[in-house]
N, C-alpha and C positions, 0 to 999 in steps of 0.2 A: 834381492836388490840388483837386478840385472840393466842391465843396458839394451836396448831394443833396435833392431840399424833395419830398415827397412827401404825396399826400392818402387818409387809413388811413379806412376804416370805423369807425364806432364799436366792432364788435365786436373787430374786429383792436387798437383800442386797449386795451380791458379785458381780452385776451387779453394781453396784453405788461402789464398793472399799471402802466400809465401815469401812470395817478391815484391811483398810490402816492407816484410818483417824488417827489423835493424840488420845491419850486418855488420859482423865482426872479424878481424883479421890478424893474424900470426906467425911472425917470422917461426923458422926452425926453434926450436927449444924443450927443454923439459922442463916441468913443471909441476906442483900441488894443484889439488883444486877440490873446493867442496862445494856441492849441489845445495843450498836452504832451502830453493824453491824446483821443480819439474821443469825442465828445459828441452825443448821440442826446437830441433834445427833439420835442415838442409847444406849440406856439405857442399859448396861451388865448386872447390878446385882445391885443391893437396891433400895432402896424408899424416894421419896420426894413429899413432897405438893408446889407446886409452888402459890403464894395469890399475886394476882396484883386487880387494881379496879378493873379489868374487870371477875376475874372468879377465882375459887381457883379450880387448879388441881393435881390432885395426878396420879405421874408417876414413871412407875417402870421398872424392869427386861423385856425386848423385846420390849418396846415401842419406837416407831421410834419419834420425836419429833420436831417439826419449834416452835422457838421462833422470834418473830420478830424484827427488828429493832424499837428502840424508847420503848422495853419494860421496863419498871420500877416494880419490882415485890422484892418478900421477898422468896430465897430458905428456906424451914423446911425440913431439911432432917432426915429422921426417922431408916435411916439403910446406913451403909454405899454405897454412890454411886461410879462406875467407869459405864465412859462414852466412845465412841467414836465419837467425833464431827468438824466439817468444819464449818466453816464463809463463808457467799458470801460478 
């Protein structure tokens, strides 16, 4: 159950309507968090270490990102984040 952080071309973003999607935003903090559903975002702007059993990742400004369903993980967000992200 990994985490997937991946860096999309701009075209490949506007191809997927990325900056359709909702966008989410968050002061500094730590936090829980569990995934029920597949969550596919794009990172705008600040930084987080995501710490689940399985890996601790730090993701930032341009990183495309899949969390999966069934994740159990702790957001450390170190700057403030805004996101744009979909559920499947």
């Amino acid at each position: 159950m990994r985490i997937t952080v991946d860096q999309l071309e701009q075209e490949e973003l506007e191809e997927m309507d990325v900056f359709s999607w909702p966008v989410w935003e968050h002061e500094e903090e730590k936090f829980e968090w569990y995934y029920d559903k597949t969550e596919t975002c794009y990172i705008v702007s600040g930084e987080a270490t995501i710490i689940s059993e399985f890996e601790n990742i730090t993701i930032k400004s341009g990183d495309f990102v899949v969390f999966p369903a069934g994740l159990e993980c702790i957001w450390d967000i170190h700057s403030a984040v805004s996101k744009h992200y979909t559920f499947e």
